[in-house]
C-alpha positions in Angstrom: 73.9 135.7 117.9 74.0 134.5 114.4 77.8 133.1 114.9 76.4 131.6 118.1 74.2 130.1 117.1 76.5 128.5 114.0 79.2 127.2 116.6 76.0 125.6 118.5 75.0 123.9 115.7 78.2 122.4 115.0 78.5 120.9 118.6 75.8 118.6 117.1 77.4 116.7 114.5 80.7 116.7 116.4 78.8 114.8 119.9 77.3 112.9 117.6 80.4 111.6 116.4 81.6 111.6 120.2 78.8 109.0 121.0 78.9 106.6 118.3 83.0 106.1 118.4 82.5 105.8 122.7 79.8 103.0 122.4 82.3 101.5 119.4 85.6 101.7 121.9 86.7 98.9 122.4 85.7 96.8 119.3 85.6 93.4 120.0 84.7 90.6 117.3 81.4 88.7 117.9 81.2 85.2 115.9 77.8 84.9 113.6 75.7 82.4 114.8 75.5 79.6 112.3 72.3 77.7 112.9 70.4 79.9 110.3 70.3 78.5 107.1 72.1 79.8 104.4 69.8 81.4 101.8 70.0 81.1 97.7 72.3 84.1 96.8 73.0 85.8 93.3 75.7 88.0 93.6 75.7 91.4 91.5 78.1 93.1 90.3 78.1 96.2 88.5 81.0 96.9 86.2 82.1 100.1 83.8 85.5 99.4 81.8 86.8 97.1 84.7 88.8 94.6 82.6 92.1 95.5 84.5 90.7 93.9 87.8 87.5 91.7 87.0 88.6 88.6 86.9 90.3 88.8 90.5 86.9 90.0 92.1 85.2 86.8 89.9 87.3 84.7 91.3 87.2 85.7 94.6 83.4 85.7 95.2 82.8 82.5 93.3 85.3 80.7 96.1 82.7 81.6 98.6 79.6 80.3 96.6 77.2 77.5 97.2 75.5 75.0 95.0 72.6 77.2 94.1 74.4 80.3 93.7 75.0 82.6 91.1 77.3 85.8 90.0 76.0 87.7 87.5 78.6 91.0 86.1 76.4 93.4 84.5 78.6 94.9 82.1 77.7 98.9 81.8 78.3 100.6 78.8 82.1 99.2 78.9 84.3 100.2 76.2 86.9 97.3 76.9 86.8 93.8 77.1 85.4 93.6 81.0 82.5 91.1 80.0 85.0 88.9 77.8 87.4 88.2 80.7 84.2 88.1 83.6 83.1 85.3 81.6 86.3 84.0 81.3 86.4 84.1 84.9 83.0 82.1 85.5 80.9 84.9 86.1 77.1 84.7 84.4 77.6 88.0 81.9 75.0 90.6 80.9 75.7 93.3 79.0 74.0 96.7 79.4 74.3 99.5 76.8 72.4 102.9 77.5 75.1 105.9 77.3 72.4 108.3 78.1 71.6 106.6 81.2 75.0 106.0 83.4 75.3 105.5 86.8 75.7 102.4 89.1 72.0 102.8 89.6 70.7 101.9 86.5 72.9 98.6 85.8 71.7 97.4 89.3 68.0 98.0 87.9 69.2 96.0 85.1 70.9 93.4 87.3 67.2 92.9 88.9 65.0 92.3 86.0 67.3 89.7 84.7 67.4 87.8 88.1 63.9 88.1 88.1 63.5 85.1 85.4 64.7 82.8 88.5 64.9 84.7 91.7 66.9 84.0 94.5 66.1 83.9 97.7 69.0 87.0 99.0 71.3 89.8 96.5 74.3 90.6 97.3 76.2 94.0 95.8 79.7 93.8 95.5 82.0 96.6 93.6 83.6 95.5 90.7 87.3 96.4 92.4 86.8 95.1 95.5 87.7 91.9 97.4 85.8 89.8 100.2 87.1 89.4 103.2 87.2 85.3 104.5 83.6 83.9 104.8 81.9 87.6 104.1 79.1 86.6 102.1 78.7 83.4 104.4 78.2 85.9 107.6 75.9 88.4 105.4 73.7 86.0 103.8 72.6 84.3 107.3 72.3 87.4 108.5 70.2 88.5 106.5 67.8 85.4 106.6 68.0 85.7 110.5 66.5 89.3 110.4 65.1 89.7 107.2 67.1 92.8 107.3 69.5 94.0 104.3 72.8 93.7 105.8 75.7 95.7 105.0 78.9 94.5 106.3 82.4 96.2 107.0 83.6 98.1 103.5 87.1 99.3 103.7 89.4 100.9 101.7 92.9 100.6 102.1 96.1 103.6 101.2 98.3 101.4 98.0 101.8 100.7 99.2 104.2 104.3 99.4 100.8 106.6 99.6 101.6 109.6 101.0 100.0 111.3 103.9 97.1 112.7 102.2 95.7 109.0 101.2 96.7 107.7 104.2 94.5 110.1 106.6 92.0 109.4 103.9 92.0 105.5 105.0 91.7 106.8 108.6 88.7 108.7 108.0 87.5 106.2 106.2 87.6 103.6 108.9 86.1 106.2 111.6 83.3 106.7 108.9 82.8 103.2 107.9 84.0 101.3 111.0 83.2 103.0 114.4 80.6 105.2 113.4 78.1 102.5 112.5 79.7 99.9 115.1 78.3 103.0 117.6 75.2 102.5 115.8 74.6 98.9 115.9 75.3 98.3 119.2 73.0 101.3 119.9 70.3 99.4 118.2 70.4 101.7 115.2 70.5 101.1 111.6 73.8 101.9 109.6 74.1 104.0 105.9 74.5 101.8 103.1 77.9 102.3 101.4 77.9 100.4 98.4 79.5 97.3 98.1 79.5 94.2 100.5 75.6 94.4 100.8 73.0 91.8 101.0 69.1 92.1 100.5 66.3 89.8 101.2 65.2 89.2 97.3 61.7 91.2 97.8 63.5 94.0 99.9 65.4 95.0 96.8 63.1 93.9 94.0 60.2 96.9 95.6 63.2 99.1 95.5 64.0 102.1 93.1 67.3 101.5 91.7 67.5 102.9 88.2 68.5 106.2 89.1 71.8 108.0 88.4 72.4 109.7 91.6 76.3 109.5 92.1 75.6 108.3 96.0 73.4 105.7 95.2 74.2 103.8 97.9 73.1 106.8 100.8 69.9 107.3 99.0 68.7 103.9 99.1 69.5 103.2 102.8 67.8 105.8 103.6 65.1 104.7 100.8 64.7 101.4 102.5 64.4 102.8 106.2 61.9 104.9 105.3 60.1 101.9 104.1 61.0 99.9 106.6 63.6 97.8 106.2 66.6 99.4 107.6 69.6 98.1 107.4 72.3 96.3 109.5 75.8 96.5 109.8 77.6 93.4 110.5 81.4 94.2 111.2 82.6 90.4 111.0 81.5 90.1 107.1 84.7 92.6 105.5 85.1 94.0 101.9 88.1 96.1 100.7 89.5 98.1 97.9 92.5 100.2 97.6 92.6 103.7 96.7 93.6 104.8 93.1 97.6 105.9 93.3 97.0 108.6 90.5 96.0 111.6 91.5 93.3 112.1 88.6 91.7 109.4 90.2 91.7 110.3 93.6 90.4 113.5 93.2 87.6 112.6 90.8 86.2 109.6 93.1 86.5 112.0 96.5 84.3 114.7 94.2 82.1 112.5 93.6 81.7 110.7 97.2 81.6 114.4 98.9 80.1 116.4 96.4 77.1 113.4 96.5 77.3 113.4 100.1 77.3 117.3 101.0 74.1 117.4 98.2 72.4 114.6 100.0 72.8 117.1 103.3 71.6 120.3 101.9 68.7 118.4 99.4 67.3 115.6 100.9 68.4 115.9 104.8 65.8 118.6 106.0 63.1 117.0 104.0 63.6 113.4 105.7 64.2 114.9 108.8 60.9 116.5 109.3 59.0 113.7 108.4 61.2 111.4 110.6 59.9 113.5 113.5 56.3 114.0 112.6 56.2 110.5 112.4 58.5 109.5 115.5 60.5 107.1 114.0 63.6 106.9 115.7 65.8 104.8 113.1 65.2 106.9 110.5 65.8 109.9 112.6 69.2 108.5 114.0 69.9 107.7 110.2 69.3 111.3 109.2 71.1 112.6 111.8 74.3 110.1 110.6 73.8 111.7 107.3 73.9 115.2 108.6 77.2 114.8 109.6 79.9 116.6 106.6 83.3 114.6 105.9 85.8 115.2 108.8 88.2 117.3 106.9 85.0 119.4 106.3 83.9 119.8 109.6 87.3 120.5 110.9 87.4 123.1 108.6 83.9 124.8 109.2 84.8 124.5 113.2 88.4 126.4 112.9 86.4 129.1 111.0 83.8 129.4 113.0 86.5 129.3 116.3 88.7 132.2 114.4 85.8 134.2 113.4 84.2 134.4 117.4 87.9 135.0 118.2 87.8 138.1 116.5 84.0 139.1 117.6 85.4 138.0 120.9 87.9 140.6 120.8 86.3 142.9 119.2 84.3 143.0 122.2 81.5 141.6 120.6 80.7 138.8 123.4 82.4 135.4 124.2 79.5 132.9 123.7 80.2 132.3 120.3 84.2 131.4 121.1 83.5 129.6 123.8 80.9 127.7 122.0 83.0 127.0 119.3 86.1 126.1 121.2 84.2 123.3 123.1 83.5 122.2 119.5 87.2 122.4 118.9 87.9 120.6 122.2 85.7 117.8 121.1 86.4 116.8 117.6 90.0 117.0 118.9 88.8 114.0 121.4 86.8 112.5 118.4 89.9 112.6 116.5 92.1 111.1 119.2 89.6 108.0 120.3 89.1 107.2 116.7 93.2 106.8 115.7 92.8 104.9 119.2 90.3 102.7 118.3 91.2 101.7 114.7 93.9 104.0 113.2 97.5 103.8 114.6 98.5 100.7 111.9 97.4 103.5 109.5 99.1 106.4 110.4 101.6 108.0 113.2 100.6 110.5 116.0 102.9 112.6 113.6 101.2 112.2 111.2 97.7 112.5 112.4 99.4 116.1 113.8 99.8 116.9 110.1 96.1 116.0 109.4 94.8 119.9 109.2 96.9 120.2 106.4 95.1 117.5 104.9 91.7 119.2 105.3 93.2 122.4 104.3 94.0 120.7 100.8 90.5 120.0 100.4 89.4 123.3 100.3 88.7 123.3 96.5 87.2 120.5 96.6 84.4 122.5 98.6 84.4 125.5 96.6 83.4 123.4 93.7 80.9 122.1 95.4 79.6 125.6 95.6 80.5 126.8 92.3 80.5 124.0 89.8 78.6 121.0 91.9 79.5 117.3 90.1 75.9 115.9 89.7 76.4 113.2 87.2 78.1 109.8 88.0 81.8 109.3 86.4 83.4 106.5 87.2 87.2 106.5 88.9 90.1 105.9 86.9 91.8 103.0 88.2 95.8 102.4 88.0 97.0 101.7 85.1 93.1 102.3 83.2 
């Protein structure tokens, strides 16, 4: 009963995935409304030893400014020269030095109290290596001052050219994760997960928020900080960010540690807890939130339903009932659909059907990645080495 009751609960993750990428299909682009004014934006960004790729990020977000506007880098315990070429760029420099405290957390904390001398009326978080997409903190602002919701718009991240096919089904799950899944979401009514950069706050929103921490998924935390309280937020697809994958391997494998590692701890630590209360109290957004974060990385949960499949295959044999392989095989059955609808909906210019064939092997190579996670769990924040860093 115990291995039935394992496949069981693995059908829920994998229909929830079913039902947010079936309300996504078929995306379609829906034009912001313009009539809301644009509010007073300062744009942070946070940035550790980011010379290589700071100026380019400067540039692009002060193109999209208005008179009023600001862009401030907070410069976190940097060992090179990032805040020497930010400024150079036009960016408003801070500089933050507090080795003991690291973590994207705490230079956003810092970020605040220094807007505070003059705040504006909307923040808006952008990464320090990514790039905005045409009018995205045009679309995110006004949304924002239309709901008076934070607003978190479509974060991608892209495979460098010649990746191989390990970063490429990485971009893949990356748009089913960061694309469709919250799409589902917001057309269900529901609020999406914050995911780090391309974000924009109403000024008070963010100011009552608890940012100086150094949990390495900031981001998840306060999404679901900020539903809890009330203000969850919204995903608005038109409004696009991007970044590109590191092309060592060093640096792929230490930023996917630290995203799933974060993620899986946010799961086992925080999800029950939230959960609960989210019922007691019958609220539905957080609840649908909770449930979102419930759901492991794809490679992850392909993994845990082959198991569980081969394991009820044996019992099954064994003589030992068929519930649990049946169970398990209709959990199979659907992530397979999953799978399928989401390279439908946003991932054949990533990869091939051959390739997304070749995708078990992908979340069989990540199988150490979870045994660390059991063994030697990353719980401090390190940043990713970039190319060429």
């Amino acid at each position: 009963m115990l291995l039935a009751a394992v496949a069981a609960l693995l059908l829920v993750p994998v229909g929830l995935l079913l039902l947010q990428i079936l309300v996504a299909l078929p995306p379609r682009r829906t034009p912001p409304a313009r009539s809301t004014p644009r509010p007073r934006l300062a744009v942070l960004v946070p940035a550790h030893d980011e010379a290589l790729g700071i100026a380019a990020t400067v540039g692009g977000i002060r193109a999209q400014l208005r008179e009023g506007d600001r862009v401030v880098v907070v410069a976190d315990n940097c060992s090179d020269d990032t805040a020497a070429r930010a400024g150079a760029a036009g960016a408003e420099v801070i500089v933050r030095d507090e080795p003991l405290r690291r973590g994207k957390g705490y230079a956003l904390d810092f970020g605040m109290r220094h807007l505070a001398a003059a705040p504006p009326q909307a923040v808006a978080i952008v990464d320090a290596d990514c790039r905005l997409g045409e009018a995205a903190l045009d679309c995110l602002a006004r949304t924002c001052a239309a709901t008076g919701r934070p607003v978190q718009g479509l974060y991608l991240m892209h495979a460098p050219a010649g990746a191989g096919l390990k970063t490429r089904i990485a971009e893949f799950a990356w748009a089913i994760k960061n694309y469709l899944r919250p799409l589902g979401y917001a057309r269900l009514g529901l609020p999406c997960q914050l995911m780090g950069s391309g974000m924009v706050f109403p000024w008070a929103t963010l100011r009552a928020a608890d940012l100086a921490s150094g949990h390495i998924v900031e981001d998840l935390k306060l999404g679901l900080d900020l539903t809890r309280a009330g203000h969850p937020p919204l995903f608005c697809p038109d409004a696009r960010v991007s970044s590109v994958f590191p092309r060592s391997a060093e640096g792929v494998r230490s930023q996917r540690t630290r995203w799933e590692h974060g993620h899986l701890a946010m799961i086992v630590g925080e999800a029950p807890r939230l959960l609960l209360a989210a019922l007691a109290r019958r609220e539905l957004r957080l609840t649908a939130l909770v449930l979102d974060l419930c759901v492991p990385p794809l490679a992850l949960l392909t993994l845990a339903v082959f198991a569980v499949w081969v394991a009820a295959g044996v019992l099954a044999v064994a003589g030992g009932g068929v519930l649990p392989f049946a169970l398990a095989a209709a959990a199979g059955a659907l992530l397979g659909v999953v799978v399928l609808l989401g390279w439908l909906g946003c991932g054949r210019r990533i990869v091939s059907f051959a390739d997304l064939v070749r995708a078990p092997l992908y979340a069989l190579s990540k199988i150490p990645l979870y045994l660390r996670f059991l063994v030697r769990r990353q719980v401090d924040w390190v940043r990713s080495r970039r190319d060429a860093s």
